[in-house]
C-alpha positions in Angstrom: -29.4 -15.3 -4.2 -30.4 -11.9 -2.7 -28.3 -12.3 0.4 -25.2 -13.3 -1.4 -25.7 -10.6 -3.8 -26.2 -7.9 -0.5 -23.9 -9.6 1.0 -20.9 -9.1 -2.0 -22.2 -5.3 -2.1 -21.1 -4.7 1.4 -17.9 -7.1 1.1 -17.1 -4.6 -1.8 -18.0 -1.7 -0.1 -15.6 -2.4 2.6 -12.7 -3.4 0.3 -13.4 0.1 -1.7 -13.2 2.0 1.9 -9.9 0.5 3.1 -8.4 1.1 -0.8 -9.2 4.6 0.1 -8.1 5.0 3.2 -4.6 3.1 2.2 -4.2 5.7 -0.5 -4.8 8.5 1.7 -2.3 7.6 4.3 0.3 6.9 1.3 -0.6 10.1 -0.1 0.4 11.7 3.3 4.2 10.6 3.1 6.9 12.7 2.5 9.3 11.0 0.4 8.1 10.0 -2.9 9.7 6.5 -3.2 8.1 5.4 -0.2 4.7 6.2 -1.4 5.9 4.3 -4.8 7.1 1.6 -2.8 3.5 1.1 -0.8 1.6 1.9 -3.6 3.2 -0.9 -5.8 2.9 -3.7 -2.9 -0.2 -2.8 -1.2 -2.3 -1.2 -3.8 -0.9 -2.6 -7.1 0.1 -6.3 -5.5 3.5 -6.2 -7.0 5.6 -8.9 -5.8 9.1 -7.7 -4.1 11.2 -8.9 -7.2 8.7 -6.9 -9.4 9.2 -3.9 -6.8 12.8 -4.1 -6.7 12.7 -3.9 -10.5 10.7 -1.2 -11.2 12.1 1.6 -8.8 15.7 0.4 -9.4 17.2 -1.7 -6.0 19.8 -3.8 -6.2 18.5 -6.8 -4.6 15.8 -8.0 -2.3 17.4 -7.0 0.6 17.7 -3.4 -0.4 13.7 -3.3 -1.3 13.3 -5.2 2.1 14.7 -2.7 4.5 13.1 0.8 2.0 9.7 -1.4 2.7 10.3 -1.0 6.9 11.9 2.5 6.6 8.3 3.0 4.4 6.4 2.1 7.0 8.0 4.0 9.9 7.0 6.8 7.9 3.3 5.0 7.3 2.8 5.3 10.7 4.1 8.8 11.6 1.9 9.9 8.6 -0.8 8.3 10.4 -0.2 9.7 14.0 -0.2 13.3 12.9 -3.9 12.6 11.5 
């Protein structure tokens, strides 16, 4: 019962590390609705009708293609660490 208890610890450790490290890159992103839009789907686990919903698109498809321009900028932000 130790091990899986030490074990859980560390598995939460992790988890708490990569939160962090998702909301500092998001944090780093220009455009405010982008970080909305990555915040609600990756740190909130809002599904894309939820998303769509909440910050006002029209359809899926429209929350679809904000989601990849979202991460272009994910990954600039990332590059200029």
């Amino acid at each position: 019962m130790v091990d899986v208890l030490a074990d859980l610890e560390q598995q939460i450790a992790k988890h708490a590390k990569i939160i962090s490290e998702a909301e500092n890159l998001i944090s780093r992103i220009p455009q405010e609705k982008y970080r909305q839009l990555l915040t609600l789907r990756y740190l909130a686990g809002m599904s894309w009708s939820s998303i769509s919903d909440e910050m006002g698109y029209q359809d899926r498809n429209s929350v679809y293609r904000a989601h990849g321009y979202a991460l272009i900028e994910a990954r600039k932000a990332k590059q200029k660490k």
